[in-house]
ZASERO-29982 format. One line per field, with one value per atom (N, C-alpha, C): z negated, y, x. Coordinates in pm, 1 decimal, padded with zeros to 6 digits. Example, Ala and Ser with C-alpha at 12.3 -4.5 7.8 and 13.67 -1.06 7.14 Angstrom:
# residues 2
c3 = (-00780.0; -00780.0; -00780.0; -00708.0; -00714.0; -00787.0)
c2 = (-00569.0; -00450.0; -00330.0; -00225.0; -00106.0; 00003.0)
c1 = (01319.0; 01230.0; 01320.0; 01285.0; 01367.0; 01290.0)
This chain:
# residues 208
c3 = (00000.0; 00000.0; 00000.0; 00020.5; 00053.9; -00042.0; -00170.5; -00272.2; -00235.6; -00183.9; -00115.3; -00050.4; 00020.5; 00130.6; 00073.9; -00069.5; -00083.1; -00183.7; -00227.5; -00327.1; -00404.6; -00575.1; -00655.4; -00627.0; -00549.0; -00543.3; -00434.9; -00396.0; -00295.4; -00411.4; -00472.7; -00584.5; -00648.2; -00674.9; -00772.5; -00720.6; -00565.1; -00497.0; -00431.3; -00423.2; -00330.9; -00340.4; -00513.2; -00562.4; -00479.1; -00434.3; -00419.2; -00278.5; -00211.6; -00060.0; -00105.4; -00240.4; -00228.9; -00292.6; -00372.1; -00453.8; -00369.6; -00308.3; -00212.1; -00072.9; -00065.5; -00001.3; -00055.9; -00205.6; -00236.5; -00316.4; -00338.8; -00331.5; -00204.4; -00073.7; 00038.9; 00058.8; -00010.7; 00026.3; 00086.1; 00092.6; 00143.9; 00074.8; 00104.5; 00024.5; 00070.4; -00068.3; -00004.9; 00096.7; 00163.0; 00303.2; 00389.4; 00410.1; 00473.9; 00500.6; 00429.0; 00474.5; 00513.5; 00619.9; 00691.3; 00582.1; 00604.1; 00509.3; 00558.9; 00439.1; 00521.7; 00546.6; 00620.1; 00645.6; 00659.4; 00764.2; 00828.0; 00899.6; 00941.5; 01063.0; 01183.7; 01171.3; 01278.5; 01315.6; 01180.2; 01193.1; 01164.8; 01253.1; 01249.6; 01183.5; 01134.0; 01090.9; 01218.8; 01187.1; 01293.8; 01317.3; 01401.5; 01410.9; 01522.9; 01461.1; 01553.8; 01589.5; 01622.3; 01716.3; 01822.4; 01929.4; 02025.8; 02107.8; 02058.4; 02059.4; 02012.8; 01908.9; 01869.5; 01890.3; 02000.7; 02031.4; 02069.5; 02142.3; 02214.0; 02066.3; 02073.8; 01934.2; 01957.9; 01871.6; 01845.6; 01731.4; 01753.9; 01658.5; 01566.9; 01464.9; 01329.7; 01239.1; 01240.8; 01152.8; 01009.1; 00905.8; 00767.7; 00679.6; 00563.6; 00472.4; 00314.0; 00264.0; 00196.7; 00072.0; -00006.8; -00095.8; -00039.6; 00098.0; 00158.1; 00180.3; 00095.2; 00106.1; 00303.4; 00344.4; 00514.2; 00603.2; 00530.8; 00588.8; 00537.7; 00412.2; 00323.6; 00385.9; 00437.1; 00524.1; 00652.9; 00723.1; 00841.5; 00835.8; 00720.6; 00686.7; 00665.7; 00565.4; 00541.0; 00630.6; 00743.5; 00825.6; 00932.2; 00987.5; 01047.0; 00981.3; 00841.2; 00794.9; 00832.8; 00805.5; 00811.6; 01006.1; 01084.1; 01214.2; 01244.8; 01159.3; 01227.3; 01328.0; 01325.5; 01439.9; 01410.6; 01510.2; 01510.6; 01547.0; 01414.2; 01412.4; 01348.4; 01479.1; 01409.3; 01323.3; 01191.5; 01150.0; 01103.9; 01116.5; 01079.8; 00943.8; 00874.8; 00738.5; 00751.5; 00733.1; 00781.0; 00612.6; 00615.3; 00486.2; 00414.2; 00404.1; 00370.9; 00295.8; 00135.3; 00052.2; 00103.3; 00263.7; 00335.3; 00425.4; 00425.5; 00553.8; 00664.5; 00655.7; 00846.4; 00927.2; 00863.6; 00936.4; 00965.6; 00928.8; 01006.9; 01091.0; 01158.6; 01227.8; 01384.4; 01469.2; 01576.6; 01669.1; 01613.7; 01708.0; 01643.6; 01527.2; 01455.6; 01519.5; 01504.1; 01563.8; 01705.0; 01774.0; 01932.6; 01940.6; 01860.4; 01834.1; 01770.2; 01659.1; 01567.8; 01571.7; 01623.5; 01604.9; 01461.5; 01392.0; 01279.7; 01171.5; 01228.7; 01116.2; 01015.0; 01013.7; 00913.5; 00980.1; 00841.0; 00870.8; 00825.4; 00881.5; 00965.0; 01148.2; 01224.6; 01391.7; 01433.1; 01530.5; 01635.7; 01772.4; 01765.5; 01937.7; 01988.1; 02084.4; 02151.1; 02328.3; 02350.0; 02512.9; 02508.2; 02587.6; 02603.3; 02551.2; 02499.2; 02430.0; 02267.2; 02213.2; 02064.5; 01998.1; 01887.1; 01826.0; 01690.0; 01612.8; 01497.4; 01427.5; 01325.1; 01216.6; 01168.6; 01044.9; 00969.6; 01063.6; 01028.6; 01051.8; 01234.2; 01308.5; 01415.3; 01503.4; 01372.0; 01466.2; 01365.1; 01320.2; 01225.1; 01321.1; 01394.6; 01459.5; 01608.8; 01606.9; 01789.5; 01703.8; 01615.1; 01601.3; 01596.7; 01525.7; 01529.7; 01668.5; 01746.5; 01910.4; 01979.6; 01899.7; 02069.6; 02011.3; 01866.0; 01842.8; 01861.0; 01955.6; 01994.5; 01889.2; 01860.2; 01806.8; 01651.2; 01603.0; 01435.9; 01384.3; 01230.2; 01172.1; 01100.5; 01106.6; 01026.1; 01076.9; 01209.4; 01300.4; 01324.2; 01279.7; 01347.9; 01514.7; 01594.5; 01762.2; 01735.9; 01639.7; 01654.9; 01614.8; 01685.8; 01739.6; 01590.8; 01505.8; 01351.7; 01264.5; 01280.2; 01162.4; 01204.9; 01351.9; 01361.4; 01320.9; 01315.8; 01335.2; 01195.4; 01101.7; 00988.6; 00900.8; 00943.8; 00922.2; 00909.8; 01056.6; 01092.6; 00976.1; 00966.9; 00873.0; 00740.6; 00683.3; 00555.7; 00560.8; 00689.5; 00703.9; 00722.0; 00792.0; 00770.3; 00645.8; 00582.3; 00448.5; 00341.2; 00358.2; 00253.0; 00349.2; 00451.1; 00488.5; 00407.9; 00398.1; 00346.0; 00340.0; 00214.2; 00091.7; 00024.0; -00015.9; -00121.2; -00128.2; 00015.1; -00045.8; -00084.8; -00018.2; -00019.3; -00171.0; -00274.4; -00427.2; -00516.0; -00425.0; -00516.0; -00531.5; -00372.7; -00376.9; -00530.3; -00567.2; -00666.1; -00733.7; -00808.6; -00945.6; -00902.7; -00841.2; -00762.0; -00798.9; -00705.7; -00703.8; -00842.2; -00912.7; -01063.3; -01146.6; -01147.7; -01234.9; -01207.2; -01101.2; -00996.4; -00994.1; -00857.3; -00850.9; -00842.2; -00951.5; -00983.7; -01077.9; -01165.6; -01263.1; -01215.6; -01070.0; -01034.1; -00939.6; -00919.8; -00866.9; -01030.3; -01138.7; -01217.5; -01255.9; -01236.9; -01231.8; -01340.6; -01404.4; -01481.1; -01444.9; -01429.7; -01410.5; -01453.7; -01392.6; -01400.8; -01421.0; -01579.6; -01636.6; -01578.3; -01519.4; -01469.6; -01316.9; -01243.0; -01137.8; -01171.2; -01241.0; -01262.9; -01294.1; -01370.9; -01415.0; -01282.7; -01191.5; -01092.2; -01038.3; -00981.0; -00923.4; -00976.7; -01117.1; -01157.4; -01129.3; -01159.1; -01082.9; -00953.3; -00863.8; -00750.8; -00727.8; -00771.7; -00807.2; -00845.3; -00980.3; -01017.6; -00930.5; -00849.2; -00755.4; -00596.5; -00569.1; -00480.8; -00509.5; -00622.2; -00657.1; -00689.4; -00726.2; -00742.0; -00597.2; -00487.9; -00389.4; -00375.7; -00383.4; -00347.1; -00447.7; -00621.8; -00663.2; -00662.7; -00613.0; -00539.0; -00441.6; -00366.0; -00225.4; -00332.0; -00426.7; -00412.3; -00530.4; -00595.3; -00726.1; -00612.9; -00692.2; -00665.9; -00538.3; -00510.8; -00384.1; -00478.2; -00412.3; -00460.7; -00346.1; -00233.0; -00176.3; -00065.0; -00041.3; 00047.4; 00140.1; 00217.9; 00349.1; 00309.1; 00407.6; 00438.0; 00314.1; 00318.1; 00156.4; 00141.9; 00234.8; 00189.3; 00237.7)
c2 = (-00119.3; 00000.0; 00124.6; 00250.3; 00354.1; 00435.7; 00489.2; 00525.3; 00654.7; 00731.8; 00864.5; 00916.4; 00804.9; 00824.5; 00808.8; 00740.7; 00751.3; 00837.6; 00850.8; 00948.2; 00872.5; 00886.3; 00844.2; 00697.1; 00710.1; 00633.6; 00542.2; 00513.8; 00459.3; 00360.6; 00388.2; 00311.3; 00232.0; 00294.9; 00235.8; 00092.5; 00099.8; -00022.2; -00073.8; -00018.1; -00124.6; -00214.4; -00280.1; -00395.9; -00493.7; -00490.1; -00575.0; -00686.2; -00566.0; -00678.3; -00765.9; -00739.8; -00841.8; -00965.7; -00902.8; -00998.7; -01109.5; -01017.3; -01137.2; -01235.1; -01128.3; -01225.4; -01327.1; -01330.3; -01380.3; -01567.3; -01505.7; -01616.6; -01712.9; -01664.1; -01769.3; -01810.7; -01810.9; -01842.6; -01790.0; -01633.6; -01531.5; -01441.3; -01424.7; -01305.9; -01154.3; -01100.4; -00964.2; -00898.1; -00976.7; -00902.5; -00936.1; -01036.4; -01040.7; -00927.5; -00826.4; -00753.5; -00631.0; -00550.9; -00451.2; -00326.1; -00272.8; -00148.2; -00011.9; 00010.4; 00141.0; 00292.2; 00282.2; 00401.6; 00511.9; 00567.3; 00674.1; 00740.8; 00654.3; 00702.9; 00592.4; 00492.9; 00419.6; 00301.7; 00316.5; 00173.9; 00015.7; -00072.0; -00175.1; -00325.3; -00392.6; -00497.7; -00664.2; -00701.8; -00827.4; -00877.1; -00940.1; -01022.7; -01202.1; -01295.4; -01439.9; -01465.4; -01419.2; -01513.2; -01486.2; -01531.5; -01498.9; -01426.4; -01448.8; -01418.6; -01266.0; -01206.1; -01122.7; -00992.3; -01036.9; -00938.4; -00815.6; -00805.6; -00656.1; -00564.3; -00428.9; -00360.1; -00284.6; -00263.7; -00209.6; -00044.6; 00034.2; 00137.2; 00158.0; 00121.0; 00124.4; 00245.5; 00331.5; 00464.5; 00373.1; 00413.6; 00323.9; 00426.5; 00360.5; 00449.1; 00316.9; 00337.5; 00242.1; 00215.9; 00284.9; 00289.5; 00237.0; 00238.2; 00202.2; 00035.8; -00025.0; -00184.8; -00249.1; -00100.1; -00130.3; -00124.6; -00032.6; -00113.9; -00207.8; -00219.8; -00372.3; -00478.8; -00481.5; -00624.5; -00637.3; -00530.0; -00535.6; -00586.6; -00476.8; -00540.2; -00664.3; -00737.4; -00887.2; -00963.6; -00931.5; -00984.8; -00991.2; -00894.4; -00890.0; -00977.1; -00948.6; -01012.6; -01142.5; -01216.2; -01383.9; -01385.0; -01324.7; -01373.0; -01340.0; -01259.7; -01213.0; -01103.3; -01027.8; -00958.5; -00834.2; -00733.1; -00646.8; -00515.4; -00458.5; -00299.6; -00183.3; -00121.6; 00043.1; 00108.3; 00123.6; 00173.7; 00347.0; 00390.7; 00582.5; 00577.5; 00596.3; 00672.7; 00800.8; 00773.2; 00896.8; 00916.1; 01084.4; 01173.6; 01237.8; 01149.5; 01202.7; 01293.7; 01292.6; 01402.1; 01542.2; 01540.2; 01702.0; 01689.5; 01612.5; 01645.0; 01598.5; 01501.2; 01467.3; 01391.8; 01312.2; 01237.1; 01303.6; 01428.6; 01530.5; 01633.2; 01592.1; 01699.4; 01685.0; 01766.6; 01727.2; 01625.8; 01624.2; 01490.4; 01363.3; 01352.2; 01204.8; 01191.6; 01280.1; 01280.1; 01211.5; 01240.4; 01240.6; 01117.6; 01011.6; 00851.4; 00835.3; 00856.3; 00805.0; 00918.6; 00931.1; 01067.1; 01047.0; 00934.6; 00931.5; 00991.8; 01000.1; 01064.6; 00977.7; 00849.3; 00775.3; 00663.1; 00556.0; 00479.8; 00326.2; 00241.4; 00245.3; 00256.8; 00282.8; 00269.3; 00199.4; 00111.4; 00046.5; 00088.8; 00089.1; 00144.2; 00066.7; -00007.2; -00107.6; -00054.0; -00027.5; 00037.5; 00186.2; 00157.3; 00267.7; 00240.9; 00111.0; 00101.6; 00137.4; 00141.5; 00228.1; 00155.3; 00103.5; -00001.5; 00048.8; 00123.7; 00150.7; -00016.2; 00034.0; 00000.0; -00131.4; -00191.7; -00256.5; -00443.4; -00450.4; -00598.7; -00627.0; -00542.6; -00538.6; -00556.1; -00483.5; -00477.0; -00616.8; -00675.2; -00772.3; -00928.1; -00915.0; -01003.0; -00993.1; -00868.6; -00848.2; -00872.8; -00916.5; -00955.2; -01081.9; -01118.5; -01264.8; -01315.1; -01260.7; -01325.9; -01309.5; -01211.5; -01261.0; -01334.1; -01441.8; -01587.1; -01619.6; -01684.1; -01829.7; -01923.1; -01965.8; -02101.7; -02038.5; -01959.6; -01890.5; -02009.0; -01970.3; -02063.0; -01984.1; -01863.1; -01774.5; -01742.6; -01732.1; -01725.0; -01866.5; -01954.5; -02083.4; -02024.8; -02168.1; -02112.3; -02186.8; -02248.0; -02311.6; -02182.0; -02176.4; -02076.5; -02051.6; -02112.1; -02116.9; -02109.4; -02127.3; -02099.8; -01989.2; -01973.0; -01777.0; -01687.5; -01746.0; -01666.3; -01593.8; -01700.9; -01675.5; -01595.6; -01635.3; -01531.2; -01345.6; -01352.2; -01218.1; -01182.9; -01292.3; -01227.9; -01212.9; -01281.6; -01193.0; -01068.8; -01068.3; -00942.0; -00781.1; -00843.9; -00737.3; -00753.2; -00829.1; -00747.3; -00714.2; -00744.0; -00676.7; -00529.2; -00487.2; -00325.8; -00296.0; -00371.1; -00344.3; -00487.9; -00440.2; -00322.2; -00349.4; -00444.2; -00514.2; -00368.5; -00279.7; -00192.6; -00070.4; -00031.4; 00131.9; 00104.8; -00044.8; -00032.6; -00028.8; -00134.4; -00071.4; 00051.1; 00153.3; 00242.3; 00360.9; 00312.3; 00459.4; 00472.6; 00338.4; 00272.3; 00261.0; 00257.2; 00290.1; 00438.2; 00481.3; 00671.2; 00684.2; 00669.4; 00705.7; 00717.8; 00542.0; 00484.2; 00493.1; 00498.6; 00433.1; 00661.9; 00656.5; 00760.3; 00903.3; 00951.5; 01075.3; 01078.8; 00957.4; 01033.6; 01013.3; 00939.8; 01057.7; 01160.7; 01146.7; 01316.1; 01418.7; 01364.5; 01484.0; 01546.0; 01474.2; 01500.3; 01396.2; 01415.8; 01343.6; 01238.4; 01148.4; 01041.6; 01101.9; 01050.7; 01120.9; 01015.3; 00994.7; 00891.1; 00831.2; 00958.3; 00941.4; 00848.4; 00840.9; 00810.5; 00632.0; 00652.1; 00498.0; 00428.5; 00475.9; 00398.5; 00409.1; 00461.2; 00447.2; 00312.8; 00357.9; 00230.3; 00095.4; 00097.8; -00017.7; -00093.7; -00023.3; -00078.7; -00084.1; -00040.3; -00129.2; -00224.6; -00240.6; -00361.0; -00451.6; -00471.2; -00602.4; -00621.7; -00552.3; -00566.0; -00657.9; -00620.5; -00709.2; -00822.6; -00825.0; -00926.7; -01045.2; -01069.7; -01203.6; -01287.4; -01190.9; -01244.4; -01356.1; -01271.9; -01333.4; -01440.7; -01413.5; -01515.9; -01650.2; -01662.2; -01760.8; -01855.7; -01737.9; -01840.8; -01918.7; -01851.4; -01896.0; -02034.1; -02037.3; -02162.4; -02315.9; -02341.7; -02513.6; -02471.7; -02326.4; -02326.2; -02322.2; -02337.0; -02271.3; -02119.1; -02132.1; -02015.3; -01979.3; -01888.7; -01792.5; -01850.0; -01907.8; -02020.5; -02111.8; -02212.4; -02263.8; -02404.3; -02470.1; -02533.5; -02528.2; -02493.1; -02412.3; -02304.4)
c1 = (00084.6; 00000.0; 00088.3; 00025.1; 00109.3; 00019.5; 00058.1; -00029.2; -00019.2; 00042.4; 00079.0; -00067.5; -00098.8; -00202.2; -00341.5; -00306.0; -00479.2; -00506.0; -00646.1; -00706.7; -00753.2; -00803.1; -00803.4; -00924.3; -01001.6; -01100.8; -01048.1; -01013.0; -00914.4; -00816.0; -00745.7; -00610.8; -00738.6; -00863.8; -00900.7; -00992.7; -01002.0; -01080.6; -00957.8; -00837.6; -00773.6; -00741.7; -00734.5; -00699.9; -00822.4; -01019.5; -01019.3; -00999.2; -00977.9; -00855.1; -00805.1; -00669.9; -00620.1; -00626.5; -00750.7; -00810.3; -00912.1; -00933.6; -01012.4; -00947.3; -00832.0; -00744.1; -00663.3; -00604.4; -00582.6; -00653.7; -00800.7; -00867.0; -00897.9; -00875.6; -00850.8; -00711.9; -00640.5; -00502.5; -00420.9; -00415.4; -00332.7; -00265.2; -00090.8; -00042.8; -00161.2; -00079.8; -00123.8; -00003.1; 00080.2; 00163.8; 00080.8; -00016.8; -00121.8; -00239.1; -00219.6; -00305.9; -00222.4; -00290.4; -00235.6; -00234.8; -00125.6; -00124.0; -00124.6; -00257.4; -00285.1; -00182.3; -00147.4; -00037.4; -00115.7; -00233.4; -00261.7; -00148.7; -00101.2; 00002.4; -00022.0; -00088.9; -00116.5; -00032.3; 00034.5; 00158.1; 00064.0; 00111.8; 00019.9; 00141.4; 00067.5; 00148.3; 00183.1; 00240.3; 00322.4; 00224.8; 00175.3; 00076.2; 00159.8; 00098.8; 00174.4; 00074.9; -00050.4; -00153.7; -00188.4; -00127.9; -00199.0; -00269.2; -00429.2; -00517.0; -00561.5; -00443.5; -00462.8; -00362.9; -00275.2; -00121.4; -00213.4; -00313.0; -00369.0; -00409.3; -00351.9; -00361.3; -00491.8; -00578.9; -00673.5; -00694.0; -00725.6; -00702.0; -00850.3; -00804.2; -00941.8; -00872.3; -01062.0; -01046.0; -01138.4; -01114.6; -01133.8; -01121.7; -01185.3; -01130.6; -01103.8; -01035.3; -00981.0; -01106.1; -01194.2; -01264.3; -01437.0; -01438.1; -01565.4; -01557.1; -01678.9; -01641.1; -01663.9; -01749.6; -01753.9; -01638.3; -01522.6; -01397.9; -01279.3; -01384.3; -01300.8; -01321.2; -01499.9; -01481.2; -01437.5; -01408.2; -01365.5; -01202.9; -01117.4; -00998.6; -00966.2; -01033.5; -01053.5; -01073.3; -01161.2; -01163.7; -01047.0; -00968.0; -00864.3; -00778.8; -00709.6; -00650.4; -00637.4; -00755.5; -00762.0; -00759.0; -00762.3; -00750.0; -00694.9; -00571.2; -00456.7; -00481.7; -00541.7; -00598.0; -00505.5; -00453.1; -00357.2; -00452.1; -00474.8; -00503.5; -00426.5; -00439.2; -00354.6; -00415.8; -00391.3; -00508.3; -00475.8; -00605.5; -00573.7; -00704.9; -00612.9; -00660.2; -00742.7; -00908.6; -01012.3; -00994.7; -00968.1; -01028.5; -01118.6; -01226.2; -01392.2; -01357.4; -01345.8; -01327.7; -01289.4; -01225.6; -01185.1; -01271.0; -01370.4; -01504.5; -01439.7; -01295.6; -01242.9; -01341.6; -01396.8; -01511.5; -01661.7; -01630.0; -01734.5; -01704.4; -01567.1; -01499.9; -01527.9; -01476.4; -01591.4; -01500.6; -01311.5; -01247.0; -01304.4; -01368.3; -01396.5; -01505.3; -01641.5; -01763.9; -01749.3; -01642.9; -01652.4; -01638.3; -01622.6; -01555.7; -01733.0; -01729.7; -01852.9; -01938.3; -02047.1; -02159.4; -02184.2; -02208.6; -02221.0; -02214.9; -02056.6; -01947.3; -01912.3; -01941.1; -01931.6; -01782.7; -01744.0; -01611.1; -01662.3; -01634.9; -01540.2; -01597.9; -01434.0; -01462.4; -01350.6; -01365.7; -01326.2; -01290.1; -01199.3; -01126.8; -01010.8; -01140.0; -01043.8; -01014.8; -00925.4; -00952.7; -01020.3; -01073.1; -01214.8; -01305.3; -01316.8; -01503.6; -01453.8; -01589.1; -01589.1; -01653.7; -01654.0; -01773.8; -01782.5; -01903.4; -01871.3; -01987.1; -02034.2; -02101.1; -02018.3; -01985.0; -01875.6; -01949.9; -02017.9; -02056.8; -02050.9; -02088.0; -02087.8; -01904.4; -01804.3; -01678.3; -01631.2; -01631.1; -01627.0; -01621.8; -01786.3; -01803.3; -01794.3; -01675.3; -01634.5; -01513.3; -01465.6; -01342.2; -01254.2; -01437.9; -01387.0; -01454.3; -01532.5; -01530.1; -01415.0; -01319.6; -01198.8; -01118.6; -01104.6; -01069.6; -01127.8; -01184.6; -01292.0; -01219.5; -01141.5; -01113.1; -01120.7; -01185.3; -01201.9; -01241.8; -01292.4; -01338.4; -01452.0; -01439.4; -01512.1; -01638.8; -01675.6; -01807.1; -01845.8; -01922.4; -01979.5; -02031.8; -02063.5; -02067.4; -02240.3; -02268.0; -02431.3; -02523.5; -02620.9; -02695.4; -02811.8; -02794.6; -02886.3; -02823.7; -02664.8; -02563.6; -02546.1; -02497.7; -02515.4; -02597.3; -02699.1; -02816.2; -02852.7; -02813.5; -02819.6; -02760.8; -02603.2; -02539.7; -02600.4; -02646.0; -02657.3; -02777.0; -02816.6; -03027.4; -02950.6; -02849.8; -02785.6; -02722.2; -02620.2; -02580.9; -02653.1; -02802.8; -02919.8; -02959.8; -02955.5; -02985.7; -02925.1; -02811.9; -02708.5; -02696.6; -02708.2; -02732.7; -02829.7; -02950.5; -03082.4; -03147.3; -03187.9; -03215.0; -03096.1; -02998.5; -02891.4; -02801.0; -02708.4; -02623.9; -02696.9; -02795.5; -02868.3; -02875.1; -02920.4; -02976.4; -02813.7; -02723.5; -02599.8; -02501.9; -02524.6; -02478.8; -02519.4; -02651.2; -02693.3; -02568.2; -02598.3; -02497.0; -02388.5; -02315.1; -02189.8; -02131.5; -02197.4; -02186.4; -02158.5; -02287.9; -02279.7; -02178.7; -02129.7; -02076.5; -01950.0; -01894.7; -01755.7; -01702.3; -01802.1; -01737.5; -01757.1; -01842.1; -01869.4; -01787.2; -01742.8; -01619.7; -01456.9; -01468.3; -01307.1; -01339.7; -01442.8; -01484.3; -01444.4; -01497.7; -01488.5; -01634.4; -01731.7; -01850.6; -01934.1; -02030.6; -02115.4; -02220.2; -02200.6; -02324.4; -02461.7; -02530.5; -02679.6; -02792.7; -02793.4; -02885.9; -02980.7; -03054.0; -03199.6; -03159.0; -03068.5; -03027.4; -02969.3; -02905.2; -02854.6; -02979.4; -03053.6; -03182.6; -03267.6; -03273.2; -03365.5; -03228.9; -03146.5; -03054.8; -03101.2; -03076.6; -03113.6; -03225.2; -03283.0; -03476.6; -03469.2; -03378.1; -03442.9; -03305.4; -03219.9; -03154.9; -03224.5; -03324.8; -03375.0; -03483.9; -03544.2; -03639.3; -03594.2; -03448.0; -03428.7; -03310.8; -03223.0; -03143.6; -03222.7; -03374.8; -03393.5; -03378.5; -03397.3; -03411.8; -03293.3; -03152.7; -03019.7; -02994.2; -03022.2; -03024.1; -03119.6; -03221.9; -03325.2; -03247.8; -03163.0; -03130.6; -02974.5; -02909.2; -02832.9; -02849.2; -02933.0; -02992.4; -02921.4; -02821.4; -02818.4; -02690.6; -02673.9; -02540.7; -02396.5; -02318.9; -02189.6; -02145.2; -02220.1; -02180.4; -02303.4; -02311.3; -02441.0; -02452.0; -02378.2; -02396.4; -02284.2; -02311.8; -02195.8; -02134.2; -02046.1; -02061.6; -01899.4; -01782.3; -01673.7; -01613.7)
């Protein structure tokens, strides 16, 4: 990591990359480090020599999974460190990539791919031989109907309590009671869902 480059909320999520890389059996030199200079790490596969340039931001779990995901396929991205806290991702060269304004983006060539799950699974399509995308058309499928709903409703209910709790106090700012307690309530309103599917699993799909 390049602690230079990040801001307080950033140091304080970057541990879980490697925590989660490290529970599949990967150093953390396995994961690309974020420079914001566009320096990209070695890559031996193949499949993955063509470099790609990803704008991210280290504290957003939407370019944690995209990272994670590169990681395990070896996939070779340049990556540029976007600076929300200075409004860069509302500037009008970021806009011209993402109208959004939001991170993470994908720039492969000329084409542009934002939203996190979408460049995820254009990542793992140019390994055909992955292990991480099944090719059966109901294990895919499925996939995707969790990934719509951890957009919704699962992150919109953890973002409140997030903000709150996480990061209004390295903003420097006070959590706002009335707000966490609304978070919370619609947390228990849609977590029975996820815990239902998961009674009797060891994992959300899949059985390793």
């Amino acid at each position: 990591m390049n602690p230079a480059a990040l801001r307080n909320e950033d140091k304080a999520s970057a541990p879980v990359l490697y925590m989660a890389l490290e529970s599949l059996g990967h150093s953390r030199s396995s994961l690309i480090s974020p420079t914001g200079s566009g320096s990209a790490a070695t890559c031996s596969s193949p499949c993955a020599m063509a470099s790609m340039s990803f704008s991210f931001r280290v504290s957003r779990s939407s370019s944690r999974k995209v990272r994670i995901t590169a990681a395990l396929l070896a996939s070779r991205l340049e990556e540029q460190l976007i600076d929300l806290p200075t409004g860069e991702h509302k500037k009008a060269e970021y806009l011209k990539i993402n109208p959004n304004g939001l991170v993470p983006t994908l720039q492969d060539g000329d084409r542009i791919l934002c939203e996190s799950n979408a460049i995820a699974k254009y990542l793992a399509d140019l390994n055909p031989e992955n292990n991480l995308l099944p090719r059966e058309p109901m294990a895919r499928a499925d996939i995707t109907r969790w990934q719509h709903w951890e957009q919704a409703p699962w992150v919109p209910a953890l973002v409140i309590v997030i903000r709150e709790n996480v990061f209004k106090p390295l903003w420097g700012q006070s959590p706002d009671a009335s707000e966490i307690a609304r978070g919370e309530g619609v947390i228990h309103k849609v977590a029975p869902v996820l815990d239902a599917h998961l009674k009797g699993r060891s994992y959300l799909l899949g059985t390793a």
